[in-house]
C-alpha positions in Angstrom: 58.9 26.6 -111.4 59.3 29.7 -109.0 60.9 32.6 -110.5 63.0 34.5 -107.8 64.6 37.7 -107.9 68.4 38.4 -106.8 68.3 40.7 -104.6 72.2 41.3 -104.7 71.9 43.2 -108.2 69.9 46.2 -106.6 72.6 48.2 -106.5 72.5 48.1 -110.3 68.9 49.8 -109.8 68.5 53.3 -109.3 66.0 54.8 -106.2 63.2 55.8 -109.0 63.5 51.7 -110.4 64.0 50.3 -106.3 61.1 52.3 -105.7 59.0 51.0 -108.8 60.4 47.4 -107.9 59.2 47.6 -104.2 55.8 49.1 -105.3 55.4 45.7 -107.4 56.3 43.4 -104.2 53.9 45.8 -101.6 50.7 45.0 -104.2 51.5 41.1 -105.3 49.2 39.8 -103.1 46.6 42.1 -103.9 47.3 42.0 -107.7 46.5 38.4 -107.6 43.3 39.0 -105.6 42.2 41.2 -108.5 43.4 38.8 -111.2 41.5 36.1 -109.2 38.2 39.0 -108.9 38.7 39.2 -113.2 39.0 35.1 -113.9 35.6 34.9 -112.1 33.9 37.0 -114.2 33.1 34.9 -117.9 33.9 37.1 -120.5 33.8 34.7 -123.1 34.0 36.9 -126.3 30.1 36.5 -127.5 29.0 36.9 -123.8 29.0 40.6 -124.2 27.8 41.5 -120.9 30.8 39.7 -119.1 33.5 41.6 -121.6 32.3 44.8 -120.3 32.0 43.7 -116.6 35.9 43.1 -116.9 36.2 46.2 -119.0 34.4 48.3 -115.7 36.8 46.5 -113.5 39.7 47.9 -115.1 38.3 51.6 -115.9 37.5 51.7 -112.2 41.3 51.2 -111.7 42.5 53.1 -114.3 40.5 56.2 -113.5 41.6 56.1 -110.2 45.1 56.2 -111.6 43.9 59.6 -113.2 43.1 58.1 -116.6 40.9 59.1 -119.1 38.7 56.2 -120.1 36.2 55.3 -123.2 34.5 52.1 -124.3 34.1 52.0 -127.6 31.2 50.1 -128.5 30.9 47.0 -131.2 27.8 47.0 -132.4 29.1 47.7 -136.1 31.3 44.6 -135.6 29.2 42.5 -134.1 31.0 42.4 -130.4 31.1 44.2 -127.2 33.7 46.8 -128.0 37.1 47.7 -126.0 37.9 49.4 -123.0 40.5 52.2 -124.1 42.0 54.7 -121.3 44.9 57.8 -122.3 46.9 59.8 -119.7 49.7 62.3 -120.1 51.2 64.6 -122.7 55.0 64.3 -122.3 57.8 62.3 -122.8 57.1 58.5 -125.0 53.8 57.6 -125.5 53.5 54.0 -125.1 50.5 51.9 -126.3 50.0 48.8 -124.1 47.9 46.1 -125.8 45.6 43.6 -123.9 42.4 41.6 -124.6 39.3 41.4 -121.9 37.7 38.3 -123.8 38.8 34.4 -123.6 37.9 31.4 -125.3 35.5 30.1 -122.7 32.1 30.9 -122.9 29.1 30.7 -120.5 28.4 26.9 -121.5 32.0 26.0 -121.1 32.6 23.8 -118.0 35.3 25.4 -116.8 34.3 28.8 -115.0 36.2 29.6 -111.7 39.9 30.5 -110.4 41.2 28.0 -108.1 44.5 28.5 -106.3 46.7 25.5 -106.5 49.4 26.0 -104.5 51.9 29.2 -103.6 52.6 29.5 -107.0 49.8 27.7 -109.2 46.4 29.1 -110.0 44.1 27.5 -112.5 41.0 29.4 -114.5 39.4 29.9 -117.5 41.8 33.0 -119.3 44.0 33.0 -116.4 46.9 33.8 -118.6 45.4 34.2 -121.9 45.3 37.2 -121.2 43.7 37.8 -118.1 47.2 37.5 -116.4 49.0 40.1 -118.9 46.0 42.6 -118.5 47.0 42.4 -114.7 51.2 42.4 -115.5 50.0 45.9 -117.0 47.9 47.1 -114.6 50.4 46.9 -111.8 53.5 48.2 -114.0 51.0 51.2 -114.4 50.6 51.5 -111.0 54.4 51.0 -109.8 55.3 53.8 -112.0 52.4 55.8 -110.2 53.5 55.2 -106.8 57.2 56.2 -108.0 55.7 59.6 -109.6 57.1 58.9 -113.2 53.7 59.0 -114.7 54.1 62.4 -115.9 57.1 61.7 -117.4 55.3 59.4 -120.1 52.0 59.4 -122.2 50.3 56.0 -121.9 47.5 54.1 -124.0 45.7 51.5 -123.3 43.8 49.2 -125.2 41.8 46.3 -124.4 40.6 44.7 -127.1 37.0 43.0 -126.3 37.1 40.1 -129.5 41.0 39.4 -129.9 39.6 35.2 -129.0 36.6 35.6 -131.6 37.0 39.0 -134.2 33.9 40.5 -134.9 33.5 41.5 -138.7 34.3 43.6 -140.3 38.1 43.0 -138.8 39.0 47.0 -140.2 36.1 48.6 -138.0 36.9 46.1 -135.1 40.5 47.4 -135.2 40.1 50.9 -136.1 40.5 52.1 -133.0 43.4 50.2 -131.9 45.2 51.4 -135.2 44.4 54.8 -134.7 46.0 54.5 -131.3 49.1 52.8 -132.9 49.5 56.2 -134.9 49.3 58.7 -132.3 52.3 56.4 -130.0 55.4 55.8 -130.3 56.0 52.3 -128.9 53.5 49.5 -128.6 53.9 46.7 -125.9 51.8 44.2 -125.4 51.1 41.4 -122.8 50.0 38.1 -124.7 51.8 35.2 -122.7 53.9 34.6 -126.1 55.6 31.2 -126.2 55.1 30.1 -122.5 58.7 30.7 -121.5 59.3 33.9 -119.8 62.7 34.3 -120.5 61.8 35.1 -124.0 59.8 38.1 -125.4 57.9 38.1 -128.6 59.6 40.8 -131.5 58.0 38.8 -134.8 54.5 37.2 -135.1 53.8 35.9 -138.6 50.2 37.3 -139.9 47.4 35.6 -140.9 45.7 35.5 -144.4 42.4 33.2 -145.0 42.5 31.5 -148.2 39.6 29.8 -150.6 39.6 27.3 -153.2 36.4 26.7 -155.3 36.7 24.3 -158.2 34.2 22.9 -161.0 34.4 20.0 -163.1 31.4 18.3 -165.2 29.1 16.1 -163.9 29.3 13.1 -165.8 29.1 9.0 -165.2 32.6 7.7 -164.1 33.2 5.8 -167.1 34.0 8.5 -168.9 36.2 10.2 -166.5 39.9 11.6 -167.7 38.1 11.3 -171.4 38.2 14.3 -173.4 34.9 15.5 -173.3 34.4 14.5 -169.6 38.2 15.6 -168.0 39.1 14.9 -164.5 36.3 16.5 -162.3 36.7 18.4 -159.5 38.3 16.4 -156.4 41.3 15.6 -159.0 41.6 19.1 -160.1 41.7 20.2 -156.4 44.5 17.3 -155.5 46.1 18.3 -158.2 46.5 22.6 -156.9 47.1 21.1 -153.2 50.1 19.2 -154.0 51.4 22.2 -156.4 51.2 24.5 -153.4 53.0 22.1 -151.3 55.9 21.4 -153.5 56.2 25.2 -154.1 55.9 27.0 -150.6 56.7 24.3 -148.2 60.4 25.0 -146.8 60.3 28.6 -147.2 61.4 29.8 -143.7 58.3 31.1 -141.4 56.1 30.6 -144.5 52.9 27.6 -143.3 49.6 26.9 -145.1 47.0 25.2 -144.1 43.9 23.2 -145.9 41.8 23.2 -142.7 38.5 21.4 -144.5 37.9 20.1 -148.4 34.4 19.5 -149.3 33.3 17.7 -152.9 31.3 16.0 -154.7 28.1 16.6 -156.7 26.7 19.3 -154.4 28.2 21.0 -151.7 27.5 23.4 -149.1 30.1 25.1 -147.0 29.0 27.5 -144.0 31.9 29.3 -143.6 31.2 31.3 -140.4 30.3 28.1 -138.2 33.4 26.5 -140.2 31.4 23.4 -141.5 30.0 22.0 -144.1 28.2 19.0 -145.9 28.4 17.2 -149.4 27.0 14.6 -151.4 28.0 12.3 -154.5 28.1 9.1 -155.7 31.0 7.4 -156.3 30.0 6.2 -159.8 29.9 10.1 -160.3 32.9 12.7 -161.4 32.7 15.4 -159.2 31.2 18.5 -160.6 32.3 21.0 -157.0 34.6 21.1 -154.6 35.8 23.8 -152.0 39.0 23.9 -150.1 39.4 26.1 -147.4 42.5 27.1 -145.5 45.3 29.6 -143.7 48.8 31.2 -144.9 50.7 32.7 -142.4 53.5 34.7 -143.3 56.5 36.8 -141.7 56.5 40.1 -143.9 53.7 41.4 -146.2 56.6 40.5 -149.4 56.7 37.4 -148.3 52.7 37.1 -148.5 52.5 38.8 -151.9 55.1 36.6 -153.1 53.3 33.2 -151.7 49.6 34.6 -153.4 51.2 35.0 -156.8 53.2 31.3 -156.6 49.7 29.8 -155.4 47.7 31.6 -158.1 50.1 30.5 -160.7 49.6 26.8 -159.4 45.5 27.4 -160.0 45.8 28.6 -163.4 47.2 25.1 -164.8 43.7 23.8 -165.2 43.0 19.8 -165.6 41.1 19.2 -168.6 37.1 20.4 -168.3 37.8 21.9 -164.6 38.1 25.4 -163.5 39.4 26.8 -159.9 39.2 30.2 -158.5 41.7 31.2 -155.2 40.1 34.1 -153.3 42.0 35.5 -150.0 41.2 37.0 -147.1 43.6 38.9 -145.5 43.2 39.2 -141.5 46.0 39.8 -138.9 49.2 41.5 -140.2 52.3 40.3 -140.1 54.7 42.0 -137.2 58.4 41.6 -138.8 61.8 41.9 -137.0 62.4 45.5 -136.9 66.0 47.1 -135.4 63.3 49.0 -133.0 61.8 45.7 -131.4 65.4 44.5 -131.4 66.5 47.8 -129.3 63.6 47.3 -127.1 64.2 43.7 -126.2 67.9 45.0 -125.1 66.6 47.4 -123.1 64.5 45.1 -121.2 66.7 42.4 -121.0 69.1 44.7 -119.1 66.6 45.8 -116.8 65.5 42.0 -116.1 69.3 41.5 -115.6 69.6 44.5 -113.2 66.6 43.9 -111.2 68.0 40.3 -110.5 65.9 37.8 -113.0 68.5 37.4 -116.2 68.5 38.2 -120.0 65.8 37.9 -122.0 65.9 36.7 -125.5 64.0 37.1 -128.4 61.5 34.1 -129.1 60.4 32.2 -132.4 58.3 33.9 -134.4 56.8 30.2 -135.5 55.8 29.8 -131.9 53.7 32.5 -131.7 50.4 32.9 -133.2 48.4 36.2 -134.6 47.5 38.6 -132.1 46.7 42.4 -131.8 50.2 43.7 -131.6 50.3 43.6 -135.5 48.2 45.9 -136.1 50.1 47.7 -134.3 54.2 47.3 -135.6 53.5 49.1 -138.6 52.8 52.7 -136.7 55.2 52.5 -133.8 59.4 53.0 -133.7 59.4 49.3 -131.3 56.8 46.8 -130.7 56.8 43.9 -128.1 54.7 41.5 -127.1 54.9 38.2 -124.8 54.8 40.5 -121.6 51.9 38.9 -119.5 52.1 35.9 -116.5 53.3 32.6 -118.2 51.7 29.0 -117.4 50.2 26.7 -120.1 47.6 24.7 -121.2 46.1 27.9 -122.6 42.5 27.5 -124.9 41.9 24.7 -122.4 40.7 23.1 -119.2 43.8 22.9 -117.9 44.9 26.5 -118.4 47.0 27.8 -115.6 48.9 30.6 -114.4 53.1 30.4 -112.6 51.6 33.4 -110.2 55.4 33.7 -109.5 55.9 35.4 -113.4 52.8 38.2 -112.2 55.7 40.5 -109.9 58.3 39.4 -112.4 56.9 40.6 -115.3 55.1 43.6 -113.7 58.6 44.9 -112.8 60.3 44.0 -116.0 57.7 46.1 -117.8 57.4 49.2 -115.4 61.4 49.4 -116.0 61.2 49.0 -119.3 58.7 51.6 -119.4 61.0 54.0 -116.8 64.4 53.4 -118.6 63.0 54.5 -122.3 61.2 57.6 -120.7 64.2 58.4 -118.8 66.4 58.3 -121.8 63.5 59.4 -124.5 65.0 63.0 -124.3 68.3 62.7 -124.3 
């Protein structure tokens, strides 16, 4: 689908925003050159040397652009590091949120940008985010050639690992939470839930979650006796279903067992996500691990899902024990009257520039990402700014290249109308 504009609603537009709006149509072609430039570089997130070859791309524009610009390495996180860049003093000081790594990595097949037709392009990261690193770029660049720059103080951060964190998570993030402090509002350009007629004001945060249990190894004649008891596969059946009849149907609330392993002896290499086991099955199972996600709205709503799951692990099976340990990753990003005020304010803008309202999506469709760390620092947070397509993660992955101007002017008059009023 091709996303127009209509052009009879200029009038609604003042000659700082038709100037901003025209800057975005004079560089589309050459903003999709660039993305097209960026799509053919790999920067699959452990190819370290392409993540910074896209990171130079975009100091190179930035700095031209009058931006300061550091990379901050990530060797004490295992990763390339992120590209971040500051200008100005005055006014709002927006942090804008991107990533420079994708999912594909030099041994993926799919490795090129390949235009489809007028308004389809195809390539590995092509929207996820390559696309919404692009959207940024040029809303930067429209309020340059409009001479509103100095009107605002920008940050921006492109995150190197957002595809595949390095550890630990707190150093990888440090920097991008240190930013959140210092701004004001944080907007990011994740292609949220695929429809660009929505924005992204809640993502649910992600917590890891580990279930070891024991039993006795004994001959399974004597299982569910009272010196043998149930063993350890029973004991973990027993603690899944209790956490599904107690958190299933609480609203935004999901878990996950992603992979159970038991038996007599297990192994379970948690950083490659696999694992192997052996038993018998004349054998009661002496170990078993369960390993899984929790993804919540709020952080009560995570505390209060922990303490209903621990109290499911306590109620032991006879001669088995179980031990829930969590890991606590991505943040949750809750519904805040300041992402709600900033959605309004961009929805009138999209209306004004001639491309229609724009609601607020559902935070179940739309996965962790960097904003979070983010929304607990700023007055507003946004994400679901960046090009929309689909098939993201996968061969197919492909970009509308008709959303790239849309969204680029949506955000640069976002961007215009809360600097213009930020004093007022």
């Amino acid at each position: 689908m091709a996303y127009t504009r209509d052009t009879s609603a200029q009038d609604r537009l003042s000659g700082t925003e038709q100037q901003i709006v025209a800057a975005v149509e004079a560089h589309k072609n050459a903003a999709i050159d660039f993305l097209e430039r960026i799509v053919n570089m790999n920067s699959g997130s452990m190819n370290f040397d392409g993540v910074r070859r896209v990171g130079d791309a975009f100091d190179a524009e930035l700095a031209n652009m009058g931006f300061s610009t550091e990379w901050i390495d990530g060797e004490s996180f295992g990763r390339a590091g992120h590209l971040f860049a500051t200008r100005g003093t005055k006014g709002p000081h927006f942090l804008l949120v991107g990533h420079l790594d994708t999912v594909f990595e030099l041994d993926s097949p799919f490795q090129s940008f390949e235009r489809i037709d007028e308004n389809k392009a195809v390539g590995p990261g092509i929207i996820d985010m390559k696309g919404g690193d692009v959207v940024m770029l040029e809303a930067i660049r429209a309020l340059n050639v409009a001479g509103v720059l100095d009107h605002m103080t920008i940050t921006v951060a492109l995150i190197g690992d957002e595809e595949s964190s390095g550890s630990p998570l707190e150093l990888g993030r440090a920097a991008l939470v240190d930013a959140a402090i210092q701004a004001d509002i944080a907007l990011a350009f994740e292609p949220g839930d695929g429809n660009p007629e929505t924005a992204v004001l809640a993502r649910r945060g992600f917590t890891g979650w580990e279930l070891e249990v024991q039993g006795m190894r004994a001959h399974s004649s004597a299982v569910f006796s009272e010196k043998v008891g149930y063993g350890s596969i029973y004991e973990a059946a027993r603690i899944l279903t209790g956490f599904q009849e107690t958190l299933v149907g609480e609203e935004l609330l999901t878990f996950n067992p992603g992979i159970i392993l038991g038996g007599t002896a297990v192994e379970y290499d948690e950083e490659n996500d696999r694992g192997s086991a052996f038993g018998k099955t004349n054998v009661v199972s002496e170990k078993t691990i369960v390993a899984g996600d929790l993804r919540t709205i709020s952080p009560e709503q995570r505390s209060a899902a922990k303490e209903r799951m621990e109290a499911v692990v306590r109620k032991h099976l006879p001669e088995t024990d179980a031990t829930l340990s969590f890991r606590d990753s991505y943040p949750p990003m809750g519904m805040t009257e300041g992402n709600v005020e900033v959605l309004s304010i961009l929805s009138q803008a999209s209306v004004d520039a001639g491309y229609g309202p724009v609601t607020a999506g559902d935070p179940a469709d739309a996965g962790a990402a960097d904003v979070s760390f983010t929304a607990a620092h700023v007055q507003m947070a946004m994400d679901g700014l960046g090009m929309t397509g689909g098939g993201t993660h996968t061969t197919d992955e492909f970009a509308d290249l008709s959303t790239l101007p849309m969204q680029t002017i949506r955000a640069a008059l976002l961007m215009q109308r809360i600097s213009a009023s930020w004093s007022q």
